[in-house]
C-alpha positions as CSV (number, residue, x, y, z in Angstrom):
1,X,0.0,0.0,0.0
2,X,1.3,3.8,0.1
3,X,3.0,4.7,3.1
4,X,3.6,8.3,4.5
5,X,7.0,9.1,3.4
6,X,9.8,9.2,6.0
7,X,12.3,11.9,6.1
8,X,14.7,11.9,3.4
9,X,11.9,9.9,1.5
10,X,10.4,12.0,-1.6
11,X,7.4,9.7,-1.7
12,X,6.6,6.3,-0.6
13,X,4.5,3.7,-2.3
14,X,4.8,0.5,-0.4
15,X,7.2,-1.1,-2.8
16,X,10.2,-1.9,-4.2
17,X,9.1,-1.5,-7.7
18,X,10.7,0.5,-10.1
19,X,9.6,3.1,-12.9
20,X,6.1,3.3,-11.2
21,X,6.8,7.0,-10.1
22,X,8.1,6.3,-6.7
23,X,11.5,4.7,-7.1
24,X,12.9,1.5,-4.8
25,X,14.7,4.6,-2.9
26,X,11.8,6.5,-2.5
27,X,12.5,8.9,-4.5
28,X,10.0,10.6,-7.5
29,X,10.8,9.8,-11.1
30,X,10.0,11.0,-14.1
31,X,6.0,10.7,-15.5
32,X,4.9,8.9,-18.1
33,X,5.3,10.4,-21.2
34,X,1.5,10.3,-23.8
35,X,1.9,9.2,-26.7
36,X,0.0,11.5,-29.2
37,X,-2.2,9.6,-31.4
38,X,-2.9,12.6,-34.1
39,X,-4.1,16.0,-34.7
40,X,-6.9,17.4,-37.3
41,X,-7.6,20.7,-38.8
42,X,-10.1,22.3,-36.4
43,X,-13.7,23.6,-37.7
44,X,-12.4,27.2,-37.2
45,X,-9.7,28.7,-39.0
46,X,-5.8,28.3,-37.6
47,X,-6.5,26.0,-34.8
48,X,-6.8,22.1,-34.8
49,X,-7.7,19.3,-32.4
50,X,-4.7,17.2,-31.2
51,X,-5.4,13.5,-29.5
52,X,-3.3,11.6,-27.3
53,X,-3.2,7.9,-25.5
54,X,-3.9,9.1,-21.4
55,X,-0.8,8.7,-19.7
56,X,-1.1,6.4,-16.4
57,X,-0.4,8.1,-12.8
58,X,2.6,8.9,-10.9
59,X,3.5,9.0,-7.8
60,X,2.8,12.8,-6.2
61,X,5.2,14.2,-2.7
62,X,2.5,12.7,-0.3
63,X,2.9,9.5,-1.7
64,X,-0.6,9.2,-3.0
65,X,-0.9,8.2,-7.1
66,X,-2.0,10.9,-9.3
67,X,-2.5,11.9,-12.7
68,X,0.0,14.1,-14.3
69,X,0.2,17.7,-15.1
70,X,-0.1,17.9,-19.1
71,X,1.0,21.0,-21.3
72,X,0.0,21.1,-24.8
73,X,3.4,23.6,-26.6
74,X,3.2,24.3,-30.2
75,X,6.3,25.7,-32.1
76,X,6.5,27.4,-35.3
77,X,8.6,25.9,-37.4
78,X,11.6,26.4,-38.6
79,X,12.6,28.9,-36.1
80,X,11.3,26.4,-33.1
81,X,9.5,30.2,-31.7
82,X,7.0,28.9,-29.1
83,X,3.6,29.5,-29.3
84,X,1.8,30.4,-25.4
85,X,1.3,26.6,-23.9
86,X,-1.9,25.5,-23.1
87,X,-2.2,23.3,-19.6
88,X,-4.8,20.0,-19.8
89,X,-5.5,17.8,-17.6
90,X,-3.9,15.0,-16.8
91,X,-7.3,12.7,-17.2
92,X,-7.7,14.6,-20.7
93,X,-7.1,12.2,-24.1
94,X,-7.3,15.8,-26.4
95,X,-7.4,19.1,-26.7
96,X,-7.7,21.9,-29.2
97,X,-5.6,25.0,-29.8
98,X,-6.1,28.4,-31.9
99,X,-3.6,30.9,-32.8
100,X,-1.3,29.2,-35.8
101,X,0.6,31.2,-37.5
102,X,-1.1,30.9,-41.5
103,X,0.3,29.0,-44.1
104,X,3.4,27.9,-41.5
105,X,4.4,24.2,-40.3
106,X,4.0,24.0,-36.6
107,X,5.7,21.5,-34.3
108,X,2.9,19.6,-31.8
109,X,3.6,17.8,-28.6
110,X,2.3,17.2,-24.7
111,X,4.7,17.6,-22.3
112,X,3.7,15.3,-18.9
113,X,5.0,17.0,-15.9
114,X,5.1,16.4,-11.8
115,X,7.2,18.7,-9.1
116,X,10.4,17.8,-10.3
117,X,10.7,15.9,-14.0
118,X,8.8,16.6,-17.3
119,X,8.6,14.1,-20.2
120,X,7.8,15.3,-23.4
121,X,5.7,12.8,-25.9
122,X,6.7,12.1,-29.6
123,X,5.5,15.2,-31.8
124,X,3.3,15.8,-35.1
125,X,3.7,18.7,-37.4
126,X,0.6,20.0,-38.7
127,X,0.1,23.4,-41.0
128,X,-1.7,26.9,-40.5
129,X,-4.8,26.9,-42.0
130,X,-7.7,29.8,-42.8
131,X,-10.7,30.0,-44.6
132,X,-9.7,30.1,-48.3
133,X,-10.8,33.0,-50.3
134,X,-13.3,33.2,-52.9
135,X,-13.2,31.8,-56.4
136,X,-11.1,33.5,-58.7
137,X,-13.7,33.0,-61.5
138,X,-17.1,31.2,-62.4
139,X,-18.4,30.1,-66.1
140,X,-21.8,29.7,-66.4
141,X,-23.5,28.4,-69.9
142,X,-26.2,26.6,-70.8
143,X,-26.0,23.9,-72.6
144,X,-28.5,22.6,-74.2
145,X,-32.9,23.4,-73.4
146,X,-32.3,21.5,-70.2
147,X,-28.9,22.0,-68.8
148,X,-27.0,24.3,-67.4
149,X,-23.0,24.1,-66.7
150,X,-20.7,25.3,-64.3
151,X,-17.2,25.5,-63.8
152,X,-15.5,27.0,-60.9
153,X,-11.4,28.0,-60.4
154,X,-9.8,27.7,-57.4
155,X,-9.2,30.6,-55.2
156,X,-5.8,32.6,-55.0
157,X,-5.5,32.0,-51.7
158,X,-6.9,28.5,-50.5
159,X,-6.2,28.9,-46.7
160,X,-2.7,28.5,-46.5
161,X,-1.1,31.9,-47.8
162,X,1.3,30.8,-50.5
163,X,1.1,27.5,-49.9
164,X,-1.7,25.6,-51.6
165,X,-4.1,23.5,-49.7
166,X,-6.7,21.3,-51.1
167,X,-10.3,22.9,-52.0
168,X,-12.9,20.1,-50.9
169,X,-16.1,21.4,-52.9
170,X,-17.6,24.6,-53.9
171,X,-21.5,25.6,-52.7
172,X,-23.4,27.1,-55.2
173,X,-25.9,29.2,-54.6
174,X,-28.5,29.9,-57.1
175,X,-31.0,32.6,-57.0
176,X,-33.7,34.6,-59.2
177,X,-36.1,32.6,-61.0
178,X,-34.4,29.1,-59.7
179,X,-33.6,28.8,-56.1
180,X,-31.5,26.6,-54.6
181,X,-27.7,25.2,-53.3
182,X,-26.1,22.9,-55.0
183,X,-22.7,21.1,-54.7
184,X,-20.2,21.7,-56.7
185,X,-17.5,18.7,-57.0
186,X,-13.7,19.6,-56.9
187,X,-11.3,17.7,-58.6
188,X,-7.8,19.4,-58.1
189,X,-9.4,23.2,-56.8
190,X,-11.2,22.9,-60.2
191,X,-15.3,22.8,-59.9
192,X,-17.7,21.1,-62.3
193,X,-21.1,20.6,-62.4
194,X,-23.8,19.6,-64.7
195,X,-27.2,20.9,-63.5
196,X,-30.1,19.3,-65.4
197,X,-34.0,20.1,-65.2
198,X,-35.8,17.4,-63.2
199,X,-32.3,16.2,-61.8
200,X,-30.0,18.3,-59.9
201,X,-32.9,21.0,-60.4
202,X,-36.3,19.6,-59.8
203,X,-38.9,20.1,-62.0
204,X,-40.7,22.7,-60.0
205,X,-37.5,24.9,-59.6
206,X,-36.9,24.7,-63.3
207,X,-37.7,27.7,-65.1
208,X,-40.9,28.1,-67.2
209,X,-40.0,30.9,-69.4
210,X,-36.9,32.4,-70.8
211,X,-35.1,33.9,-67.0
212,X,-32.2,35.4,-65.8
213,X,-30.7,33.4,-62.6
214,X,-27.4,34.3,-60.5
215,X,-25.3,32.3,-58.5
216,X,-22.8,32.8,-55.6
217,X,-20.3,30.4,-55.4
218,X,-18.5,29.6,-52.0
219,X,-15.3,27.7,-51.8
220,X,-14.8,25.2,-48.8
221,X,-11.4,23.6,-47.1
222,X,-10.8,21.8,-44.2
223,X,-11.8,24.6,-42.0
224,X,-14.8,25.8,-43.5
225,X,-16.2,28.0,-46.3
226,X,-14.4,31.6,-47.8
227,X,-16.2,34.1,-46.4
228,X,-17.1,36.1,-49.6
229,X,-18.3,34.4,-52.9
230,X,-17.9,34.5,-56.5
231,X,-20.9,35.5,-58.5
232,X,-21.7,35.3,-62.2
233,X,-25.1,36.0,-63.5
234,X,-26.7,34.2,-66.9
235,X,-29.6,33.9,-69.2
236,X,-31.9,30.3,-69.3
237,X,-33.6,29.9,-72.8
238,X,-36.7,27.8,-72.6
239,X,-38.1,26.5,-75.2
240,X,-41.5,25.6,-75.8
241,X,-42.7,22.7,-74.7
242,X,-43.3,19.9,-77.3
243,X,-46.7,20.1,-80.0
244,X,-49.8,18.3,-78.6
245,X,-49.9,14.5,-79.8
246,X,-50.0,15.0,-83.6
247,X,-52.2,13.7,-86.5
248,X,-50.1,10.5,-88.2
249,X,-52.0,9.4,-91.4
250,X,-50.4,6.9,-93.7
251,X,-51.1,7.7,-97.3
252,X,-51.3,3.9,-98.7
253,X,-50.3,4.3,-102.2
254,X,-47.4,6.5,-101.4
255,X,-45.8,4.4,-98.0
256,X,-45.3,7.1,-96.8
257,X,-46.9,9.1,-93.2
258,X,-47.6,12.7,-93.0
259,X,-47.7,14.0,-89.6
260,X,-49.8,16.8,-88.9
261,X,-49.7,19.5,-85.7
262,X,-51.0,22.4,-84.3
263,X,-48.4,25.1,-83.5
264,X,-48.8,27.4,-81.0
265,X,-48.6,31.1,-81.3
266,X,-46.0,30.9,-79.2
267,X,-44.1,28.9,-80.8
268,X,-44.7,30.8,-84.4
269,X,-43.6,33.9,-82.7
270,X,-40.3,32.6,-80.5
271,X,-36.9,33.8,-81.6
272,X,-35.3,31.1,-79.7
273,X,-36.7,28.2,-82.1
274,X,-35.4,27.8,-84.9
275,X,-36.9,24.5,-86.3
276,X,-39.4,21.2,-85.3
277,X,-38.4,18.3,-85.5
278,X,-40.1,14.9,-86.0
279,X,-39.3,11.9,-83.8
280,X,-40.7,8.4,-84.7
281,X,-40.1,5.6,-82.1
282,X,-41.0,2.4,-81.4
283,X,-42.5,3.4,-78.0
284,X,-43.6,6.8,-75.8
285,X,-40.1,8.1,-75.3
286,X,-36.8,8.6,-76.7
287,X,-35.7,5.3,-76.4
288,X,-36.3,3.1,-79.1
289,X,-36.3,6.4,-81.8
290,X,-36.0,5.2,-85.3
291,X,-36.4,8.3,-87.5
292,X,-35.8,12.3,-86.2
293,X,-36.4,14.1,-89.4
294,X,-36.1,18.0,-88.8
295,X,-38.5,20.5,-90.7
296,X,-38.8,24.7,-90.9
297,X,-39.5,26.7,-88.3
298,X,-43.3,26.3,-87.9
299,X,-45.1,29.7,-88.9
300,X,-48.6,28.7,-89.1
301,X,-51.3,27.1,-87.3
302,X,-51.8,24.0,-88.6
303,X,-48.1,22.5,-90.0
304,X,-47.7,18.7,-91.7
305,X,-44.7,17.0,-93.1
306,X,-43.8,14.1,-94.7
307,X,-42.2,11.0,-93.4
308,X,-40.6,8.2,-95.5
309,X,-38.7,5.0,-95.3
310,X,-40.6,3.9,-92.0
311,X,-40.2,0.3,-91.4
312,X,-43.5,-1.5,-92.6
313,X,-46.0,-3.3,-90.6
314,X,-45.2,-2.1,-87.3
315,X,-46.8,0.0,-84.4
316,X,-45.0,3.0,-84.5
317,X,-45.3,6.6,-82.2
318,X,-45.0,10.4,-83.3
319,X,-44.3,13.4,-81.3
320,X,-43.6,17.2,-82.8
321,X,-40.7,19.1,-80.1
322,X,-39.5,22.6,-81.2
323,X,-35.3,23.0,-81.5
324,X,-32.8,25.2,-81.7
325,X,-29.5,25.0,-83.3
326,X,-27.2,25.5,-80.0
327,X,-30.2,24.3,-77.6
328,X,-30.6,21.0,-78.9
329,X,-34.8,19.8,-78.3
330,X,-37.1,20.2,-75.4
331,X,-37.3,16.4,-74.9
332,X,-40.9,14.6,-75.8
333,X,-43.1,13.5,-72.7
334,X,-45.1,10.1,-73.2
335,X,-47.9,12.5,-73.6
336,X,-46.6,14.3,-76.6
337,X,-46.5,11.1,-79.1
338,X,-49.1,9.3,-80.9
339,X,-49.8,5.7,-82.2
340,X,-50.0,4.5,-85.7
341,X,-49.3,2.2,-87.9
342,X,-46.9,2.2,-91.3
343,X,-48.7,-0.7,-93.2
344,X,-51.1,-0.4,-96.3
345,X,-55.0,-1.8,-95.0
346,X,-56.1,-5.0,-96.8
347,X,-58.6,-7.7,-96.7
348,X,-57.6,-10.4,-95.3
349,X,-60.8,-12.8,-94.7
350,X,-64.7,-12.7,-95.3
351,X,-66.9,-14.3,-93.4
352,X,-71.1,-14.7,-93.8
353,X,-74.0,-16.9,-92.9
354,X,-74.8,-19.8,-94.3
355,X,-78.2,-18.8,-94.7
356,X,-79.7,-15.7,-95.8
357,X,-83.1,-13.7,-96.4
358,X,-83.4,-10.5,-97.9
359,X,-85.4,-8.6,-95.7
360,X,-85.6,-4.8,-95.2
361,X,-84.4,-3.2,-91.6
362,X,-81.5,-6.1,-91.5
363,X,-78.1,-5.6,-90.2
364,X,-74.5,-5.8,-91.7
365,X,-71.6,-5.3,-89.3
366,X,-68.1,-4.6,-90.6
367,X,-64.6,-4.8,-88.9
368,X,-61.4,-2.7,-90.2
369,X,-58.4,-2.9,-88.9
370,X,-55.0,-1.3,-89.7
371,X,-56.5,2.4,-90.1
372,X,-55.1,5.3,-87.6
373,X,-58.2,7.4,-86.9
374,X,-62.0,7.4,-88.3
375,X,-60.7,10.5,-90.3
376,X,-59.0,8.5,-92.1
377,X,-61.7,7.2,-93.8
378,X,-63.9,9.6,-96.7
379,X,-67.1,6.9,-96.8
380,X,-68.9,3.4,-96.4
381,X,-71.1,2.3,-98.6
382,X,-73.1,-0.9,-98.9
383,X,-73.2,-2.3,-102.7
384,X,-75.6,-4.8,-104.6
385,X,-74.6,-7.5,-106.8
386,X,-75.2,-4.7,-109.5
387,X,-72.3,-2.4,-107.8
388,X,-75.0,-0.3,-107.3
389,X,-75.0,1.5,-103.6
390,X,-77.7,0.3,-101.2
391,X,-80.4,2.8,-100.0
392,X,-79.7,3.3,-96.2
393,X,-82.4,4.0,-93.9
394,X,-80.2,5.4,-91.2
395,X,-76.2,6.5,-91.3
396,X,-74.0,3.7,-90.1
397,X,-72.4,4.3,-86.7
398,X,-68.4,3.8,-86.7
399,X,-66.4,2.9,-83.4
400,X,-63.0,1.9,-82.3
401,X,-63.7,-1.4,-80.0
402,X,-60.1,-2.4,-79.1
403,X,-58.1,-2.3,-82.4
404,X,-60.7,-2.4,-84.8
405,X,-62.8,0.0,-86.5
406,X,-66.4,-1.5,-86.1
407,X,-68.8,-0.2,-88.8
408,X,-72.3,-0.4,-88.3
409,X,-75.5,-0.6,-90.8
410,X,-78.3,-0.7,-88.4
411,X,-80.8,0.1,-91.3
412,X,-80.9,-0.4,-94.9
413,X,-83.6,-1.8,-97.4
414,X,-82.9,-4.0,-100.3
415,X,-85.5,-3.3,-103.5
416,X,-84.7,-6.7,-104.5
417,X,-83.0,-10.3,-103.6
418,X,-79.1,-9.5,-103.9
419,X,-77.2,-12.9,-103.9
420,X,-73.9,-10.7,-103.6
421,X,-73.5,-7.7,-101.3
422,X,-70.5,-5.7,-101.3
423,X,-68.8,-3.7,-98.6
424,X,-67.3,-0.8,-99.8
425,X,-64.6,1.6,-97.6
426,X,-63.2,4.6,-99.6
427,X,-60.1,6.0,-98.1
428,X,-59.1,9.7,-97.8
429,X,-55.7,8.4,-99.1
430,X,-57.6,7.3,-102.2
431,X,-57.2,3.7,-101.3
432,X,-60.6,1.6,-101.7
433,X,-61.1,-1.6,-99.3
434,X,-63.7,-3.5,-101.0
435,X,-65.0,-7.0,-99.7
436,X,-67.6,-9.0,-101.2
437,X,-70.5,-10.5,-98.8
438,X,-72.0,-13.0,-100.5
439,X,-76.2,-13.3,-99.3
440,X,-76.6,-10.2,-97.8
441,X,-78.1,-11.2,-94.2
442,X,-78.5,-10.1,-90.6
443,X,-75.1,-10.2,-88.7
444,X,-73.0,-10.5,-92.1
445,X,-69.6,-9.5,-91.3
446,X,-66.8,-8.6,-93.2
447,X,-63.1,-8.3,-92.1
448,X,-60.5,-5.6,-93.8
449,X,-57.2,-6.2,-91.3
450,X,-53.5,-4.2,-91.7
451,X,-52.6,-3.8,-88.3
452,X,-53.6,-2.0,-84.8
453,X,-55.4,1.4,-84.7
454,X,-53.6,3.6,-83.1
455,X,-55.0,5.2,-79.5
């Protein structure tokens, strides 16, 4: 146990042991030196944080074990000139200290201390840091209808005088008709960002009509951000959203589609578009696009144009979207495109009753499939075996039930027995689909299949 020293004794602890403070003499040795672990850049400018292992008790004059006296002493380095010391507590592991000198290399240690000895632990060397300065200098373009860049330079000063330090990131700040901070990545002090609409700007912050935005751009170390910005101010051009679904009709005899659109006003009168353009995919978006064929600047209401060379027999979608040269396209939502179909309508089948009886107020129902649109069509007509057209008591009533057009005759009257009847669709497009119905009778049908309508 620990004894009350005896005179001539310096401390006594009950044993014989050396290097435990109280030496087998009695007499106080030196403390246990720490052993410093590491130091980090503090979150305020020239100081840091410094950690150490906690060094184990001594031996103190009244013989009693206690912990010992620490002193944190920075030098600057090289000159060794020694900043004021800091005392800590002996049960301390850390400890922080402000008042480097900026941009210099400082010496760090703990020196452990009792009434007569000192032991100093190993030391770290850590640098002077500030806040950095601002930016030296922003770009800010747009880049295409939805996308904006930005690239930042790193600031003359970074924090460390004329030493460099590293820039972590740059804050943007973004204000006017978009509002919001955004991160800017540093690779080597230099910033670049790609800000896109509905992505790093969300749709609602996005702006809705040509706007002028600023930005204030901070520049962040390990102590913090520069306490002035950079700022840069820009223009956004936005162009018009895409047409309204179009009109797609194929004209048969021709292969070819002509796509059809209203064109807003606003459109007619922008100075930022410069010319449509036609996509064709194989489904509501940009992905699968087969054909973009680009036509004038729209300058009148109703605009149509001509597509070729579409691959045949497939279900196919148009959309109209406004462009402009440097800009690029305001990009198609699945709302702006329409269904249709590039394949020439045929006959494929017939099919009719065994039996017949020609009967006024009877029935014929036809089903036509591969056509777009019920404008698509200029008439139906029911024929007799004499090609001559069938009086009709009341006009047929035409409706797209799936992906068929079903054609109705709910009245007509037949002046005589027709052993052939003749269903007769003339085309807009000039194409005639023409299917003979042999015994005209209630619930004859007739089929005239390309491919799916389009919705």
């Amino acid at each position: 146990g620990v004894a009350v020293p005896d005179v001539g004794e310096m401390c006594d602890d009950g044993n014989l042991r050396a290097n435990d403070g109280c030496s087998p003499t009695c007499q106080l040795e030196p403390p246990p030196a720490v052993n410093v672990i590491g130091a980090i850049q503090a979150a305020r400018p020239l100081g840091f944080f410094v950690q150490w292992s906690k060094p184990s008790n001594f031996i103190s004059a009244d013989g009693k074990p206690r912990a010992a006296s620490l002193v944190l002493e920075v030098r600057v380095l090289p000159g060794e000139t020694q900043l004021p010391a800091v005392s800590v507590s002996g049960s301390d592991d850390g400890a922080e200290f402000f008042g480097l000198e900026k941009g210099l290399l400082h010496r760090i240690s703990v020196v452990s201390r009792n009434q007569l000895f000192s032991s100093s632990s190993n030391a770290i060397t850590l640098r002077g840091v500030d806040w950095p300065g601002p930016p030296t200098s922003l770009k800010f373009s747009q880049l295409t209808s939805n996308s904006i860049a930005l690239e930042v330079s790193p600031p003359v000063d970074t924090g460390a005088g004329a030493v460099p330090t590293r820039i972590l990131r740059y804050l943007a700040r973004i204000s006017g008709a978009i509002r919001l901070d955004v991160n800017v990545t540093s690779i080597d002090g230099v910033g670049s960002i790609l800000l896109r609409r509905g992505l790093e700007i969300p749709e609602p912050e996005w702006c809705k009509q040509n706007c002028d935005i600023n930005v204030s751009v901070f520049a962040f170390n390990v102590v913090g951000s520069s306490r002035n910005a950079s700022n840069a101010s820009t223009a956004i051009v936005v162009l018009p959203d895409p047409a309204a679904a179009p009109n797609v009709s194929v004209v048969d005899n021709r292969k070819v589609a002509v796509v059809s659109w209203l064109t807003p006003v606003a459109v007619q009168l922008s100075q930022d578009v410069e010319f449509a353009r036609i996509i064709v995919s194989r489904s509501k978006s940009m992905q699968g696009v087969i054909s973009e064929v680009n036509a004038a600047k729209p300058t009148k209401n109703v605009t149509q144009h001509e597509i070729y060379s579409l691959p045949e027999g497939e279900q196919l979608f148009a959309a109209v979207i406004f462009c402009n040269t440097g800009l690029g396209c305001q990009e198609p939502t699945a709302g702006a495109f329409t269904k249709f179909n590039y394949l020439v309508p045929k006959v494929i089948k017939s099919v009719t009753p065994n039996s017949w009886t020609s009967i006024s107020k009877t029935r014929v129902r036809v089903e036509v499939q591969g056509l777009n649109q019920l404008s698509d069509i200029d008439k139906v007509s029911l024929l007799d075996s004499s090609s001559l057209e069938i009086n009709l008591l009341q006009e047929p009533v035409s409706e797209f039930q799936g992906d068929s057009l079903i054609i109705t005759f709910t009245e007509y009257n037949l002046l005589q027995s027709s052993e052939i009847g003749i269903v007769h669709v003339l085309l807009k497009s000039g194409l005639v689909l023409q299917e003979q119905v042999s015994r005209l009778a209630p619930q004859s049908l007739a089929l005239l299949s390309a491919a799916p309508r389009a919705l």
